[in-house]
KOLGU-920298 format. One line per 10 residues: number of its first residue (from 1); for each residue z, x, y of N, C-alpha, C, CB. Coordinates in Angstrom, 1 decimal, padded with zeros to 4 digits. Atoms other than C-alpha are relative to their C-alpha. Glycine has a CB too. Layout:
N
NUM = Z:X:Y:Z:X:Y:Z:X:Y:Z:X:Y ~ ... .
END
This chain:
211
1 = 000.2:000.4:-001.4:016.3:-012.4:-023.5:000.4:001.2:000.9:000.8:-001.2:000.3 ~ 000.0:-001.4:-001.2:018.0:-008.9:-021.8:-000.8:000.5:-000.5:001.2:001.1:000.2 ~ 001.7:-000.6:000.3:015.1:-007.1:-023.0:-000.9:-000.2:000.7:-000.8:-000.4:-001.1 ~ 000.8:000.6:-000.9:012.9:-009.4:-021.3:000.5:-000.1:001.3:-000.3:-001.0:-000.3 ~ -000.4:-000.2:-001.4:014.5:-009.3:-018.4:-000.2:001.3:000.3:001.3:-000.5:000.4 ~ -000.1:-001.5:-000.2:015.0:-005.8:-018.4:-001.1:000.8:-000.1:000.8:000.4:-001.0 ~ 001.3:-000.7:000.0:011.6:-004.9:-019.0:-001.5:-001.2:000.7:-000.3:000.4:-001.9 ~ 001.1:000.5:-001.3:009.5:-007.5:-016.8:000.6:-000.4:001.4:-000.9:-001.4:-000.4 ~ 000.3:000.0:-001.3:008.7:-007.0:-013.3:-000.4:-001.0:000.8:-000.7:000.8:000.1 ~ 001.1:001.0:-001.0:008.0:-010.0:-011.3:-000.3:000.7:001.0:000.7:-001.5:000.6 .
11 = 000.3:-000.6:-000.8:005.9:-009.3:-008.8:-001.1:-000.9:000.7:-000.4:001.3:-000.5 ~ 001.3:000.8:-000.1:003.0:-012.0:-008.3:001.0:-000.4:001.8:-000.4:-001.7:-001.7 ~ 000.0:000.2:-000.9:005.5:-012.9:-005.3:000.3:001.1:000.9:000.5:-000.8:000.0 ~ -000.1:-001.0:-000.7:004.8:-009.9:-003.1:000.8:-000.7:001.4:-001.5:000.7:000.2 ~ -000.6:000.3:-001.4:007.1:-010.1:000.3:-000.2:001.7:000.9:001.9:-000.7:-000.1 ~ -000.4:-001.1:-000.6:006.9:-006.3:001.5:-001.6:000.6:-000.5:001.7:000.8:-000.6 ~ 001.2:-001.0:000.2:003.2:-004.4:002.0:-000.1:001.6:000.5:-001.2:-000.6:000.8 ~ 000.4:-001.4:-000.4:002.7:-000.6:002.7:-000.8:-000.2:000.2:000.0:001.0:-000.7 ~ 001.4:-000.5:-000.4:000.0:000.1:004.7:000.0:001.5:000.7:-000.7:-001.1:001.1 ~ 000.7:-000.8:-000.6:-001.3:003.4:005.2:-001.0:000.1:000.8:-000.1:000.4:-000.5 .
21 = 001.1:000.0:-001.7:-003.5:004.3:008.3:-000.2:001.6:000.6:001.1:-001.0:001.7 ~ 000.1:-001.3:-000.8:-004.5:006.8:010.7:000.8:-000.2:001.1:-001.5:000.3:000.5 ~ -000.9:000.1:-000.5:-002.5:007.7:013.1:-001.0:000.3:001.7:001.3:001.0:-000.8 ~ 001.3:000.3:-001.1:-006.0:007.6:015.6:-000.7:-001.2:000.0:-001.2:001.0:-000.1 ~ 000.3:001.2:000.3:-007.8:004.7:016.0:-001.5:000.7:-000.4:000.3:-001.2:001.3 ~ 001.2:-000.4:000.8:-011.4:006.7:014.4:-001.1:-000.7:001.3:-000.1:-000.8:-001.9 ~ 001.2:000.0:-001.0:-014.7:006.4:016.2:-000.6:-001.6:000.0:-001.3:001.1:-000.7 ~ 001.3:001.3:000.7:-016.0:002.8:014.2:001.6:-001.0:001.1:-000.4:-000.3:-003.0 ~ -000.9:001.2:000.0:-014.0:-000.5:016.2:000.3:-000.9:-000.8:-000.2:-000.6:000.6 ~ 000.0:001.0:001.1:-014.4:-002.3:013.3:001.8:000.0:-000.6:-001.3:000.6:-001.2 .
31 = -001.7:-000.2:000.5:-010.9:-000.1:012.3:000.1:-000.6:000.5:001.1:001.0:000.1 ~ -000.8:000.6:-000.8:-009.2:-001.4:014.9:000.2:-001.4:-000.5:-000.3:000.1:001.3 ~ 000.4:001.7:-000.1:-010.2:-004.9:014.5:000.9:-000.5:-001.7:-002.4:-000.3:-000.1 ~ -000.6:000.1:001.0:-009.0:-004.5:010.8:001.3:-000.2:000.0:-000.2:000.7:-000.7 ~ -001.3:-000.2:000.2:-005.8:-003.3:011.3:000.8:-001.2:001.0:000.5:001.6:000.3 ~ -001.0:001.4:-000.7:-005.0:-006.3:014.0:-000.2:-001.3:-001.2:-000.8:-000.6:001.9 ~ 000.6:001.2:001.1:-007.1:-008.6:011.3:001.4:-000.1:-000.9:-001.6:000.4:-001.0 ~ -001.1:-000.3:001.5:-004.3:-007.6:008.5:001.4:-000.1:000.6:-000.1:001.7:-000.9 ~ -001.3:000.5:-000.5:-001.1:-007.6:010.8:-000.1:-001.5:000.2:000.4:000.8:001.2 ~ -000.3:001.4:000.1:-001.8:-011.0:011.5:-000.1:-000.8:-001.0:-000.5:-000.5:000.8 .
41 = -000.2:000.7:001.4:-002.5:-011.9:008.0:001.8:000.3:-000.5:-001.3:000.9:-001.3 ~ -001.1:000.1:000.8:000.5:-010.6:006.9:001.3:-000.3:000.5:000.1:001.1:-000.5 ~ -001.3:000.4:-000.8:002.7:-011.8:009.7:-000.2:-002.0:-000.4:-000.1:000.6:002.2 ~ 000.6:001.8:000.0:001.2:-015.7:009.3:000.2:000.2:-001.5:-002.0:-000.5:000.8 ~ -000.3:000.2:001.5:002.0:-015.0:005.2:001.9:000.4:-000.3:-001.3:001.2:-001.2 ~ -001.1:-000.6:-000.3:005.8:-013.6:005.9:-000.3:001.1:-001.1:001.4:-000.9:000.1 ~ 000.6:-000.9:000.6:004.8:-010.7:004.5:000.9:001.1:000.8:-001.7:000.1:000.1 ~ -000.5:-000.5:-000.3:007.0:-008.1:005.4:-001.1:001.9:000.4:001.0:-000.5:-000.8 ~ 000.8:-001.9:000.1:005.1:-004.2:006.7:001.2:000.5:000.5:-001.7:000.7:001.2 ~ -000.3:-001.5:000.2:006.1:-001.2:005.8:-000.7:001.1:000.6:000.0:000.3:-001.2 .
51 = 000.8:-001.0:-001.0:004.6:001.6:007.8:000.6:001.4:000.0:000.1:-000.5:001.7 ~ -000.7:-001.3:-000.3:005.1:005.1:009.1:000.1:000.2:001.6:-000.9:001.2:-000.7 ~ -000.7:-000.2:-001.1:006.6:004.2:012.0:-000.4:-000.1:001.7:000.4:001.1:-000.3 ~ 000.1:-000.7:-000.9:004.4:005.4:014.9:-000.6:-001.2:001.2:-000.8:001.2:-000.5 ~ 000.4:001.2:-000.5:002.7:003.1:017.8:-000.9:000.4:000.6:000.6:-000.7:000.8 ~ 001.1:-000.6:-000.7:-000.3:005.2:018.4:-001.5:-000.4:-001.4:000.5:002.1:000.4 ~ 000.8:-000.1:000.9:-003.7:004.7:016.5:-000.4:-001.4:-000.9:000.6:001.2:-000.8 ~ -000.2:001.7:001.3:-004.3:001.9:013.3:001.0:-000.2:-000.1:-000.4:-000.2:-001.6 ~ -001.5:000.1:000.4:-000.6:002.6:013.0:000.2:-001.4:001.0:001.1:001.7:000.4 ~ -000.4:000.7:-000.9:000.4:001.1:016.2:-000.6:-001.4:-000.2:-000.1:000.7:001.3 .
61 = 000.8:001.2:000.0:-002.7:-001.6:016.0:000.7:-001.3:-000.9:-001.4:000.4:-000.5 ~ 000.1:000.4:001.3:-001.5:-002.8:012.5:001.6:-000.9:000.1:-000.4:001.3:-001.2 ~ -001.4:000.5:-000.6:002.4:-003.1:013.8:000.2:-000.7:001.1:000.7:001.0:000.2 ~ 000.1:000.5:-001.5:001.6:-004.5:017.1:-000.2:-000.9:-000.6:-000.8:000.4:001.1 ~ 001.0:000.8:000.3:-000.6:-006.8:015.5:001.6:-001.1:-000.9:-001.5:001.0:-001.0 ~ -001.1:000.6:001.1:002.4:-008.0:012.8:000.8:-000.6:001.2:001.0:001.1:-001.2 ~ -000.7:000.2:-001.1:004.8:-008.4:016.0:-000.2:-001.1:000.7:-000.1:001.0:000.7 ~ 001.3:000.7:-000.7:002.6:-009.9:018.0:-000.3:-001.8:-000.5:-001.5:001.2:-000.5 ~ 000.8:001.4:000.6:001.9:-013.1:015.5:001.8:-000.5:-000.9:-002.1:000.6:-001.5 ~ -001.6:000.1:000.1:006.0:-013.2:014.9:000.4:000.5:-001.5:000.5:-001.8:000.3 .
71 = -000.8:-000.7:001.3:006.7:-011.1:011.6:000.5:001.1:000.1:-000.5:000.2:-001.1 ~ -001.0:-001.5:000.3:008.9:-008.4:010.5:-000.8:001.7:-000.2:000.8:-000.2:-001.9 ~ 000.4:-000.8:000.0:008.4:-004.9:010.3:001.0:001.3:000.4:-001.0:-000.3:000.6 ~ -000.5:-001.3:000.3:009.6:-001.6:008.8:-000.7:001.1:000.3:000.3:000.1:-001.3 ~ 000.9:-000.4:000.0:008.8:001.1:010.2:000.8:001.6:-000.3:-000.8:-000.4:001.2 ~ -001.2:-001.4:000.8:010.1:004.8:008.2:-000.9:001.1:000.7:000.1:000.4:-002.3 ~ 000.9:-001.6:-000.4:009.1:008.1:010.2:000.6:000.9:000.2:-000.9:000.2:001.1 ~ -000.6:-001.0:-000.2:010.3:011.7:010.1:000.3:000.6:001.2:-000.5:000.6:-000.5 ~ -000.5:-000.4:-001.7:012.6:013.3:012.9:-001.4:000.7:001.1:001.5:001.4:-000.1 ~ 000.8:-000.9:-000.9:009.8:015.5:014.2:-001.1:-000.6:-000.1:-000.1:001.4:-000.3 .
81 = 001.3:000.5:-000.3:007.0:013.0:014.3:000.6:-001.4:001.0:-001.0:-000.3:-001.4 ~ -000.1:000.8:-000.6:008.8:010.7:016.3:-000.4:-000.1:001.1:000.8:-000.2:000.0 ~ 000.6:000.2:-001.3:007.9:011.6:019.8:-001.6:001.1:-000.5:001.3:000.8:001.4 ~ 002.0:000.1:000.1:004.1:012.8:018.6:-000.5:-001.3:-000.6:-000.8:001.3:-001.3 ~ 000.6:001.4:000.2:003.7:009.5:017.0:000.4:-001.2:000.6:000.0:-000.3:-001.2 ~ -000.5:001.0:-001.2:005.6:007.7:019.7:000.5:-001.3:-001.2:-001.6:-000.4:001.3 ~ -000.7:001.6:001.2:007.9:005.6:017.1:-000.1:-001.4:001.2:002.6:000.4:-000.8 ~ -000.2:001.7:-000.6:007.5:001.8:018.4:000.9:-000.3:-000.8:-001.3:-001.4:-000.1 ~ -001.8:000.3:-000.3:011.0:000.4:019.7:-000.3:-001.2:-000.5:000.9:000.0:001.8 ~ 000.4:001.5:000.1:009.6:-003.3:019.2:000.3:000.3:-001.5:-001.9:-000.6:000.5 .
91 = 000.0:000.2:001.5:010.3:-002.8:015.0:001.5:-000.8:000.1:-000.2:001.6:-001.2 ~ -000.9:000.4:000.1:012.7:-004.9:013.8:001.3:001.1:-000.8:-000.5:-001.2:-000.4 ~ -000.9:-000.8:000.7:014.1:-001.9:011.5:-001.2:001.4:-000.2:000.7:-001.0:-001.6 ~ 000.9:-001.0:000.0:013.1:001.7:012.3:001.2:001.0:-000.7:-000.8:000.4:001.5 ~ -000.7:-001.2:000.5:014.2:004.6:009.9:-000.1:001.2:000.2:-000.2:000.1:-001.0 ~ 000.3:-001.2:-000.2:014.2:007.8:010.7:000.7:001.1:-000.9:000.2:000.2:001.2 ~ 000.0:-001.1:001.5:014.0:010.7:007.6:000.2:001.6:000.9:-002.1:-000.2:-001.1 ~ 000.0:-001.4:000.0:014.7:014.0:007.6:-001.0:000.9:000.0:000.5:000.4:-000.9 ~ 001.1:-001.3:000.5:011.6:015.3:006.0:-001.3:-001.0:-000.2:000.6:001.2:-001.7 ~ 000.7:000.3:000.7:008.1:013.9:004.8:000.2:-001.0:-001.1:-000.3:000.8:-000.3 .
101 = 000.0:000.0:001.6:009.1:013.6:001.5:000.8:-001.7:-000.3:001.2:001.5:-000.7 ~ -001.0:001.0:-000.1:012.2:011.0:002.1:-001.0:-001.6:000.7:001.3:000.6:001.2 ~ 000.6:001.1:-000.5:009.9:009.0:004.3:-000.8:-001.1:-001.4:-001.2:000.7:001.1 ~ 001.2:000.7:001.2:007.1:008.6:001.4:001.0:-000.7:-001.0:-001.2:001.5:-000.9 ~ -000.7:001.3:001.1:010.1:007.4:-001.1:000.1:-001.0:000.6:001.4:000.1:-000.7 ~ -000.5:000.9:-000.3:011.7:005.3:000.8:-001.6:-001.3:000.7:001.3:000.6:000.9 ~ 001.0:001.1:000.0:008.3:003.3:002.0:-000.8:-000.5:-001.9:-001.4:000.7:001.4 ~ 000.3:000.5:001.0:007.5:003.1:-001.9:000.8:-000.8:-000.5:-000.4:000.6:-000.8 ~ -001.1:001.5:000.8:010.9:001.5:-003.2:000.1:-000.7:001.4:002.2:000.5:-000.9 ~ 000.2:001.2:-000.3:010.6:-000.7:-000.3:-001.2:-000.7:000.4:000.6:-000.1:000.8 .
111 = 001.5:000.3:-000.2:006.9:-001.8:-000.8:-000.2:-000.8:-001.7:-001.2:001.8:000.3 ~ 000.3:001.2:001.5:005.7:-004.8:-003.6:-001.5:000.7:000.0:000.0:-002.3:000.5 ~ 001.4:-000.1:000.4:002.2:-003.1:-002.7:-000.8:001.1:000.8:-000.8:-001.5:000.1 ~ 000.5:-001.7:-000.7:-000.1:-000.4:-001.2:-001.0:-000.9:000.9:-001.0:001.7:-001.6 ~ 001.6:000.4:-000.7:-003.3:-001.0:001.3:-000.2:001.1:000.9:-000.3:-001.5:000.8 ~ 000.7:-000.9:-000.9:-005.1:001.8:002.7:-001.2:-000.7:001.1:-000.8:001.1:-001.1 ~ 001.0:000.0:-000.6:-006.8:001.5:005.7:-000.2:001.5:000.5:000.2:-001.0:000.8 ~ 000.7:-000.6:000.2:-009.2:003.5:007.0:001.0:001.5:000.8:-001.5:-000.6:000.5 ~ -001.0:-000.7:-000.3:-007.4:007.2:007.8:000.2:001.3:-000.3:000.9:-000.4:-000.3 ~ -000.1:-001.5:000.1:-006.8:011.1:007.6:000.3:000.6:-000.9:000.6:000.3:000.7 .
121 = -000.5:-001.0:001.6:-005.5:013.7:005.1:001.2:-000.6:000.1:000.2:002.0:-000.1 ~ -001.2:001.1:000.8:-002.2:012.1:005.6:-000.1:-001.0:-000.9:000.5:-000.8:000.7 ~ -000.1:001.2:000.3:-003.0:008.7:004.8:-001.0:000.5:-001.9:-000.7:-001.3:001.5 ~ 000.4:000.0:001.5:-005.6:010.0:001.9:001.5:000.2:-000.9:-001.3:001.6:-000.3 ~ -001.0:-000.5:001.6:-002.4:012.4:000.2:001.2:-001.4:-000.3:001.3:001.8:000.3 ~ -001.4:001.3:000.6:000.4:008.9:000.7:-001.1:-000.6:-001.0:000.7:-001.4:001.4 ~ 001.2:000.9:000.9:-002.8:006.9:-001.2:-000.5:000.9:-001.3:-001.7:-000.2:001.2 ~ 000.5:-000.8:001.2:-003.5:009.9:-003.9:001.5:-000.2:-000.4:-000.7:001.6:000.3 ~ -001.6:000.2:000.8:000.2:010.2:-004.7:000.6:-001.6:-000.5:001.2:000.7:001.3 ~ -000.4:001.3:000.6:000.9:006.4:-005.1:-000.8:-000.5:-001.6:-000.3:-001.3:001.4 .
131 = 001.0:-000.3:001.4:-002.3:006.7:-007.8:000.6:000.7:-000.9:-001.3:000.8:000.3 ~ -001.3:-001.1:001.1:-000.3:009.6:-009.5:000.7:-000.5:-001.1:001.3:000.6:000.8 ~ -000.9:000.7:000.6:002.3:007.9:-010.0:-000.2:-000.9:-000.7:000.8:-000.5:000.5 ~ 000.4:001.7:000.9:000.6:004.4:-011.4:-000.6:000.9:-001.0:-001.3:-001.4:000.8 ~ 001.0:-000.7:001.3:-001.8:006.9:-013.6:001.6:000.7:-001.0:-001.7:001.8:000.9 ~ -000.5:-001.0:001.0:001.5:008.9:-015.2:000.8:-001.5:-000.3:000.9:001.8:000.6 ~ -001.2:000.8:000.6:003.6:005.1:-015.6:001.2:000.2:000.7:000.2:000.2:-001.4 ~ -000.8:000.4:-000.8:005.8:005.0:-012.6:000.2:-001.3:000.5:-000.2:000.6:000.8 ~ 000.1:001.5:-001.0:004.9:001.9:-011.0:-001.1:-000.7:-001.0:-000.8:000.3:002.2 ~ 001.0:000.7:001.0:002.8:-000.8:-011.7:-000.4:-000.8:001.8:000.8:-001.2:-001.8 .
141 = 000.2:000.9:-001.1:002.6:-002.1:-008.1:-001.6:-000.1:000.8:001.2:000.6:001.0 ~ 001.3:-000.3:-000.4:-000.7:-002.6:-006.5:-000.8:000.4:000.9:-000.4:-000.7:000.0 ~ 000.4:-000.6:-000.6:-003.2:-000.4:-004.8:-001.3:-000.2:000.8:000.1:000.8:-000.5 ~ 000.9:000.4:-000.3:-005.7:-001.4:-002.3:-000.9:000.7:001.2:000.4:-001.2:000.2 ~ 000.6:-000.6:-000.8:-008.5:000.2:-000.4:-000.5:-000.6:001.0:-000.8:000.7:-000.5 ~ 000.4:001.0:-000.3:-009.3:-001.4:002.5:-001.3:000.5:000.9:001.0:-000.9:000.7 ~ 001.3:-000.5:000.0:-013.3:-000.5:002.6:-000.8:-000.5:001.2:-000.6:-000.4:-001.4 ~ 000.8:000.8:-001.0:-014.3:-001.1:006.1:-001.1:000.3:000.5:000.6:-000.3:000.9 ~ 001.7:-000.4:-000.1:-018.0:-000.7:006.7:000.4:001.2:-000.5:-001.0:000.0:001.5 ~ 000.5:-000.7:001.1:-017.7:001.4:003.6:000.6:001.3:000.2:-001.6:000.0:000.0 .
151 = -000.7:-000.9:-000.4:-015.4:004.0:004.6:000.8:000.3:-001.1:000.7:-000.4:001.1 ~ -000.5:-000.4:001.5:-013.9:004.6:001.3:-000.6:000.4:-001.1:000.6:-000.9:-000.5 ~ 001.2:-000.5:001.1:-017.0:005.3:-000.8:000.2:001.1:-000.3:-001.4:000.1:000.3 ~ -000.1:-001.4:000.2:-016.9:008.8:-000.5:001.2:000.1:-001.2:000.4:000.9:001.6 ~ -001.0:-000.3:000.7:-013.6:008.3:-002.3:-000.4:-000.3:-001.3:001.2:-000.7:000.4 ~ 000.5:000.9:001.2:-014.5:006.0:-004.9:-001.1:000.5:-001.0:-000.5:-001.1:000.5 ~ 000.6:-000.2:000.8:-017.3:008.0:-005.6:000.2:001.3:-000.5:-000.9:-000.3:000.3 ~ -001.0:-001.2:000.6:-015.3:011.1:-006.2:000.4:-000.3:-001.3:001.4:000.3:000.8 ~ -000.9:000.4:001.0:-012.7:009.1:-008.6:-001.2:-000.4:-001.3:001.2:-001.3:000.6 ~ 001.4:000.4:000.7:-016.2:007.8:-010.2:-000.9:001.4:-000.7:-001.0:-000.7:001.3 .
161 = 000.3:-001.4:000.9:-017.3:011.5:-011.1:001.5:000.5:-000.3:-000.9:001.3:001.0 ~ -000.6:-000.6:001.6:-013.8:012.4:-012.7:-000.1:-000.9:-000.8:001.4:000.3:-000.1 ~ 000.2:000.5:000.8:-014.1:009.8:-014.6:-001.5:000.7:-001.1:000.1:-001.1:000.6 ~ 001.1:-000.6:000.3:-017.5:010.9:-015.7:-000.2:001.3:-000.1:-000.7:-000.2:000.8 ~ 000.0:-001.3:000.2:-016.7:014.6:-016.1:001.8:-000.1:-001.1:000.0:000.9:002.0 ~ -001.4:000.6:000.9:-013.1:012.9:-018.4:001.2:000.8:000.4:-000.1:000.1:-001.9 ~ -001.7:-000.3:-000.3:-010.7:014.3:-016.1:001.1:-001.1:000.6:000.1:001.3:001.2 ~ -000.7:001.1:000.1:-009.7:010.7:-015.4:-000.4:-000.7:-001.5:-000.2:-000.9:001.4 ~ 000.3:000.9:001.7:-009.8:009.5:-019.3:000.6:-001.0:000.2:000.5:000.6:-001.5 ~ 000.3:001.4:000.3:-009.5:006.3:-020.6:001.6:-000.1:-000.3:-001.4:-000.5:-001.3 .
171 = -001.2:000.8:000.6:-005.8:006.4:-021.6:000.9:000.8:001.7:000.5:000.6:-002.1 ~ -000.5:-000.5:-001.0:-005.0:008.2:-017.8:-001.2:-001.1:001.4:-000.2:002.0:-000.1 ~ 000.6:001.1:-000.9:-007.2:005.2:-015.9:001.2:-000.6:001.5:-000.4:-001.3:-001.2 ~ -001.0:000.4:-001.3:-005.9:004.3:-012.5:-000.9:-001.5:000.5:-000.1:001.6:001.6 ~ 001.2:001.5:-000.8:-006.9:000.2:-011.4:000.3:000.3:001.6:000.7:-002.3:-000.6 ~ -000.4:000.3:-001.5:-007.6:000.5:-007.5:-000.9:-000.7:000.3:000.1:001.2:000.9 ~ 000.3:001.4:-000.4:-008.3:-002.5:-005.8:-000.6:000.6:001.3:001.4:-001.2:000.2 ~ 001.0:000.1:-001.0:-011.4:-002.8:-003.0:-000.2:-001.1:000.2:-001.1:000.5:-000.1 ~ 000.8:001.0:-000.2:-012.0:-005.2:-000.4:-000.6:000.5:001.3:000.7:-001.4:000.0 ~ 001.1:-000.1:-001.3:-014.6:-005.1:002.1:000.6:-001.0:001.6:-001.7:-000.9:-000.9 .
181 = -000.9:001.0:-000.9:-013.1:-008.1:004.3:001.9:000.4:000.0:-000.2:-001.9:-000.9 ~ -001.5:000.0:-000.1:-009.4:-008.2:005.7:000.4:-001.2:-000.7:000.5:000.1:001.5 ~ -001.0:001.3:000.7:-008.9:-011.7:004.3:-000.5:-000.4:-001.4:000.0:-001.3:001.0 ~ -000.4:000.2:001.5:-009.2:-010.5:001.0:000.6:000.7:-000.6:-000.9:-000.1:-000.8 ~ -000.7:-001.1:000.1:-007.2:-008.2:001.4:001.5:-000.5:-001.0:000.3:000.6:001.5 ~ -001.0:000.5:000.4:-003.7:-010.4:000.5:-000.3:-000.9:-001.7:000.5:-001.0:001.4 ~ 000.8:000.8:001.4:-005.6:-012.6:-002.2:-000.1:000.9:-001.3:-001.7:-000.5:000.5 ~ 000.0:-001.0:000.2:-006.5:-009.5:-003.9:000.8:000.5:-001.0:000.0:000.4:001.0 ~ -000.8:-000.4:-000.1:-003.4:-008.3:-004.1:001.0:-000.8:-000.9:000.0:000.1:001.2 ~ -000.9:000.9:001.0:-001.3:-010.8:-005.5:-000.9:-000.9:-001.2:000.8:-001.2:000.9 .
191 = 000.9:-000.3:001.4:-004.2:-011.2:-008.4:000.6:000.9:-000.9:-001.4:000.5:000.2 ~ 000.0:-001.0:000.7:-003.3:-007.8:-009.4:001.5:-000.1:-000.1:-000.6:001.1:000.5 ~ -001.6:000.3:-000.3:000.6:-008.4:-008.9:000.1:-001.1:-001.3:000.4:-000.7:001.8 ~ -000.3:001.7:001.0:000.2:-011.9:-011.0:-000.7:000.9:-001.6:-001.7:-002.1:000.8 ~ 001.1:-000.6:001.0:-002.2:-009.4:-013.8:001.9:000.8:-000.7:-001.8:001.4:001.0 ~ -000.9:-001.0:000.2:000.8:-006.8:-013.8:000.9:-000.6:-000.6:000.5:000.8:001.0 ~ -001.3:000.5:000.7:003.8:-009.3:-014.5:-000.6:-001.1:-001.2:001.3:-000.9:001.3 ~ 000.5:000.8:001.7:001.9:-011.2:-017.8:-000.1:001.4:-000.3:-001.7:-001.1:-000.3 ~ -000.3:-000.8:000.7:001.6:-007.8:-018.8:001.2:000.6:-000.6:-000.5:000.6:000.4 ~ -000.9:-000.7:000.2:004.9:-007.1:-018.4:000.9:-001.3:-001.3:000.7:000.4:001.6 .
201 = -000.5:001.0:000.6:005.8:-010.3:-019.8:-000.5:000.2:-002.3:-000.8:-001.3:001.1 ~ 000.3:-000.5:001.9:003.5:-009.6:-023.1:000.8:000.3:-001.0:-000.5:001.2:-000.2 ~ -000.8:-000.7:000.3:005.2:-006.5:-023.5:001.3:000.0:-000.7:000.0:000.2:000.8 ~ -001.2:000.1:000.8:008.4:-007.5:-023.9:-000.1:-001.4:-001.1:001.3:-000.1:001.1 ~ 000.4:000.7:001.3:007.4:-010.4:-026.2:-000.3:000.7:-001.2:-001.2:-000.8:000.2 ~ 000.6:-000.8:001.1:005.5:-008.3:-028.2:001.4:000.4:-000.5:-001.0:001.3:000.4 ~ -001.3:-001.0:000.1:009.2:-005.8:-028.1:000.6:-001.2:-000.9:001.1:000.6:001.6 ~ -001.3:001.0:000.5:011.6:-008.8:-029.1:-000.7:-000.7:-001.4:000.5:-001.5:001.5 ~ 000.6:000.3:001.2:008.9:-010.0:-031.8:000.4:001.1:-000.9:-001.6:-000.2:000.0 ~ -000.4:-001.4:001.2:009.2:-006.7:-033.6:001.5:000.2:-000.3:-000.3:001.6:000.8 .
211 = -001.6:000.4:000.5:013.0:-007.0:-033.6:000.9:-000.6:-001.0:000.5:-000.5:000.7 .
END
């Protein structure tokens, strides 16, 4: 039984989302519309966001939006982007990092899950690096693109030719989660969360059988 404990991850009950964003609100309104659509999902599910802090752009929309419909909200951003991304005072708990680097851990160990919305070379490298890590067996937590009028393809169909050229092989596979809608975004999500802890569960079955 320590085994099994010690080696599964519950996770099916997510309370804490990462969302990555732009730190502009992009040309299409549709962003916008998303990132209020999803703060109020995830404030009306007590869903706790995680962010990068700022109150300008999808950032601000996505945090406002959580606020706004009465939930929590973390928001982690580095000393020298505070007054260019105008940190919002309204968070219930705002961190401020030294560097980049600190920021990006600390929004993963406090995050049950990932969701990209639509967003810049920042938001791509936080969204490539959380992949990294799930492809090398860091995490197991779940990664979601949130594909709004199709704004993520380009990506998808990148990761779709390494595969196809076997520089993503079959034993270095990354699962990333697409939804087209914001309110399938949470649903989604805790599918892949509920997928991850029976695996973990297996696992250690399998382990303690062999024993």
């Amino acid at each position: 039984m320590a085994i099994m404990n010690k080696i599964k991850t519950v996770m099916n009950k997510i309370k804490t989302v990462c969302v990555y964003c732009g730190s502009g609100p992009g040309t299409n309104p549709h962003f916008v519309e998303a990132a209020i659509g999803l703060g109020k999902v995830l404030a009306e599910n007590g869903i706790r966001l995680v962010y990068g802090g700022g109150s300008i752009g999808l950032m601000g929309a996505v945090a406002t939006s959580v606020l706004d419909h009465g939930g929590t909200v973390t928001g982690i951003i580095p000393d020298f982007l505070t007054t260019r991304e105008n940190a919002l005072k309204r968070v219930q708990e705002m961190i401020v990092t030294p560097d980049m680097h600190e920021r990006k851990r600390l929004m993963f160990e406090r995050s049950d899950a990932f969701v990209a919305l639509p967003g810049g070379i920042g938001t791509l490298e936080e969204l490539v690096e959380q992949l990294t890590w799930q492809q090398l067996g860091r995490h197991a937590k779940p990664i979601l693109l949130a594909n709004i009028d199709g704004f993520w393809e380009p990506l998808l169909a990148l990761l779709a030719h390494m595969r196809a050229t076997q520089f993503i092989r079959q034993t270095l596979a990354v699962e990333i989660l697409k939804a087209e809608r914001v309110e399938d975004i949470l649903p989604r999500l805790r599918s892949a969360a509920a997928r991850a802890e029976q695996g973990a569960e297996d696992m250690a079955t399998e382990i303690v059988r062999r024993l």
